[in-house]
Backbone bond lengths (Angstrom), bond angles and torsions (degrees), N, CA, C in turn:
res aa  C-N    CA-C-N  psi(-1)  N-CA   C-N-CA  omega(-1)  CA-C   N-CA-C  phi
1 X - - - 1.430 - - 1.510 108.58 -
2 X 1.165 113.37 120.64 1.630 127.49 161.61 1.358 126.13 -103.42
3 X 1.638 109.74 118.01 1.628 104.10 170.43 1.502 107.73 -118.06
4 X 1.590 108.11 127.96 1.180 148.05 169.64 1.606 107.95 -43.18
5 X 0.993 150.16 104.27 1.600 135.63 163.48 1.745 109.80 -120.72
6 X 1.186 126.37 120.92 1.281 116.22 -173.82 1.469 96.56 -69.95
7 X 1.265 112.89 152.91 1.798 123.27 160.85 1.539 113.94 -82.30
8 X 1.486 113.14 -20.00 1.392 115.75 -169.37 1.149 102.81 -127.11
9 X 1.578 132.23 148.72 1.675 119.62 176.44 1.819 86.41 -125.54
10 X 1.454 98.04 128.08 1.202 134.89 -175.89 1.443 107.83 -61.41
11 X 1.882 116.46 -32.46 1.245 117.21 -158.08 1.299 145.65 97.08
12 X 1.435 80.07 -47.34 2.009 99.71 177.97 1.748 102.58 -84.71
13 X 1.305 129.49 -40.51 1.252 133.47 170.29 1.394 112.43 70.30
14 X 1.781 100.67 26.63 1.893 109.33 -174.71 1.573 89.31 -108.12
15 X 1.354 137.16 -22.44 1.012 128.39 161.97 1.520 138.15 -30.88
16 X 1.525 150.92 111.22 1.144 150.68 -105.60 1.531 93.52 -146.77
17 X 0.960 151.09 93.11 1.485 161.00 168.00 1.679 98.62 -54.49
18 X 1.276 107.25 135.16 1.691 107.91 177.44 1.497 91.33 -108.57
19 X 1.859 92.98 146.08 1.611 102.35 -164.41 1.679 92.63 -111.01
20 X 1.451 119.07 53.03 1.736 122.49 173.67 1.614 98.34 -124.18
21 X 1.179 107.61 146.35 1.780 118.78 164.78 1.129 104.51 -49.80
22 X 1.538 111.47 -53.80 1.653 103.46 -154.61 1.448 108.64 -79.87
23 X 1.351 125.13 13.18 1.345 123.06 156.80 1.663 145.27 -52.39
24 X 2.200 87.82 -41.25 1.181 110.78 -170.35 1.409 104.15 -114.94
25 X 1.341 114.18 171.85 1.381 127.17 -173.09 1.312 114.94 -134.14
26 X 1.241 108.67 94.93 1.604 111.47 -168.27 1.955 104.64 -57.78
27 X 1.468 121.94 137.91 0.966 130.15 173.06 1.436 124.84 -97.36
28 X 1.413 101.45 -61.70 1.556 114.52 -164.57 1.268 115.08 -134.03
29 X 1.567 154.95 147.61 1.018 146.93 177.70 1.821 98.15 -83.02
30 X 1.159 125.20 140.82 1.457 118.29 -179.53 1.583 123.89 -140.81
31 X 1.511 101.82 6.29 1.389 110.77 171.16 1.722 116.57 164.59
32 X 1.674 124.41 143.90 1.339 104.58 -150.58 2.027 79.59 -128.25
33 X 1.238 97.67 151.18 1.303 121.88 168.29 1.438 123.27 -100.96
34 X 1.588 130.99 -166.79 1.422 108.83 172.35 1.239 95.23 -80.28
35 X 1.649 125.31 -47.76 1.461 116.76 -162.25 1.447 117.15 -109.96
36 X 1.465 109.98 21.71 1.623 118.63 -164.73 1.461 108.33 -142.51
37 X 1.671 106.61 136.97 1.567 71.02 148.51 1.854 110.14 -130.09
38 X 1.425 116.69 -163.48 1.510 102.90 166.02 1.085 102.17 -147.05
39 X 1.620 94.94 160.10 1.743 109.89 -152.68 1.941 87.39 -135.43
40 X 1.540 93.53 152.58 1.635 96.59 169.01 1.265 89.37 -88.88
41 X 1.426 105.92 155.18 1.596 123.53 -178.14 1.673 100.86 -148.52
42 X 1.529 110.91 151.35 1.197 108.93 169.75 1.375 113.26 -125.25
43 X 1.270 101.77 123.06 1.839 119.47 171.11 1.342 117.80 -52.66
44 X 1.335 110.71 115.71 1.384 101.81 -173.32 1.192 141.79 -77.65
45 X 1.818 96.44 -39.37 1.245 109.50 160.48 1.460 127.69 -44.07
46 X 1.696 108.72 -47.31 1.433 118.68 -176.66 1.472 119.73 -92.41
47 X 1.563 103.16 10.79 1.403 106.37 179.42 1.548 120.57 35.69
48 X 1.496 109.20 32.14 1.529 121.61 148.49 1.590 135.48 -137.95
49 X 1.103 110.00 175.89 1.696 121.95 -150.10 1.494 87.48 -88.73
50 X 1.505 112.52 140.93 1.154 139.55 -165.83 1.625 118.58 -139.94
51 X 1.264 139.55 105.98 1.492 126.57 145.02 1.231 146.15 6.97
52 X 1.311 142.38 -20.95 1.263 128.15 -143.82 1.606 152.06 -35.13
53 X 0.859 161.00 103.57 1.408 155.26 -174.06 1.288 106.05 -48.29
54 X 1.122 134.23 143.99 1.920 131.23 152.37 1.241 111.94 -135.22
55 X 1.484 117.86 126.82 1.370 116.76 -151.49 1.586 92.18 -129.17
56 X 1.344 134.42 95.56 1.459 146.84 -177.72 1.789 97.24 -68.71
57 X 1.992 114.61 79.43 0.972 78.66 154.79 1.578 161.33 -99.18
58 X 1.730 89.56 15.06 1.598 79.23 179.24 1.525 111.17 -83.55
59 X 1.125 111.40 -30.37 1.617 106.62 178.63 1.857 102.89 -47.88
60 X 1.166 114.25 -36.93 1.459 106.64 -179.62 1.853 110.50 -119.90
61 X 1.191 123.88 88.53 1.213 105.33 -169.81 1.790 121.63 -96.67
62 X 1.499 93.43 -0.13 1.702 102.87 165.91 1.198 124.57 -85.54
63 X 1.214 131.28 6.12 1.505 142.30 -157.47 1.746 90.76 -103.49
64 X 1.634 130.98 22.80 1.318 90.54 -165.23 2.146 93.89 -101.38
65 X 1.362 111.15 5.64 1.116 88.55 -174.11 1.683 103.50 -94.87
66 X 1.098 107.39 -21.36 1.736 106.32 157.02 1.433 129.07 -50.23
67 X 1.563 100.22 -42.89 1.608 86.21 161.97 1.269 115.12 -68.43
68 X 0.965 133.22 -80.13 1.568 110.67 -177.60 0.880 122.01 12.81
69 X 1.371 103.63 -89.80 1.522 111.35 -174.32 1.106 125.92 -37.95
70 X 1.191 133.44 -45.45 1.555 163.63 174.28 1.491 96.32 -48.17
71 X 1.756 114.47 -58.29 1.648 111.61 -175.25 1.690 107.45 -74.01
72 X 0.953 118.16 -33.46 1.209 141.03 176.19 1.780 102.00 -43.03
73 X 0.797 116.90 -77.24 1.573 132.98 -172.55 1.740 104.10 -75.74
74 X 1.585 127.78 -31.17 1.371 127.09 159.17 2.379 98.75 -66.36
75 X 0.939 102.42 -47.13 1.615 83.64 -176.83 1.224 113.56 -54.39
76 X 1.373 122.83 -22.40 1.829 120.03 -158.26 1.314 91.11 -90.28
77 X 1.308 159.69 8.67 1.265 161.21 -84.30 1.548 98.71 -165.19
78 X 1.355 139.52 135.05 1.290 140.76 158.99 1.619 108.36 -141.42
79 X 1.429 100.97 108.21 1.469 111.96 -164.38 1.540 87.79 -145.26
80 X 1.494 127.75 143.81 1.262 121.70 159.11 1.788 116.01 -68.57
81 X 1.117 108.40 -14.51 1.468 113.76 169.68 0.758 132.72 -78.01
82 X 1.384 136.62 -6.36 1.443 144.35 -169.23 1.353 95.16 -116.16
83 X 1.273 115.39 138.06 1.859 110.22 171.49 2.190 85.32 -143.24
């Protein structure tokens, strides 16, 4: 599972985040969670810098009802940052 977060808000908010790997280009590692980590990545299509989530699950394979929850409470969410 990958979540998309722009780093920059464009404004216009018509911008369309593609929900495929091979979109983005992982750059940098930029911060680690217990079961995640996130990396800046750049969107290629949109030729901008992006967030990513990386969620190792076999290294963790009990964590999946936490995500949920986690996506669960990111869907209820209206932020121009979150896509």
């Amino acid at each position: 599972m990958t979540t998309a977060t722009p780093s920059t808000n464009s404004g216009s908010g018509s911008n369309k985040y593609p929900n495929t790997a091979d979109a983005y280009e992982l750059v940098e590692e930029i911060g680690l969670g217990t079961h995640t980590s996130v990396w800046k990545a750049l969107c290629k299509p949109l030729n901008s810098y992006v967030a990513i989530k990386k969620i190792d699950l076999e290294k963790y394979p009990n964590v999946l009802e936490d995500l949920r929850k986690e996506i669960q409470v990111m869907k209820t969410s209206n932020h121009s940052n979150i896509v």
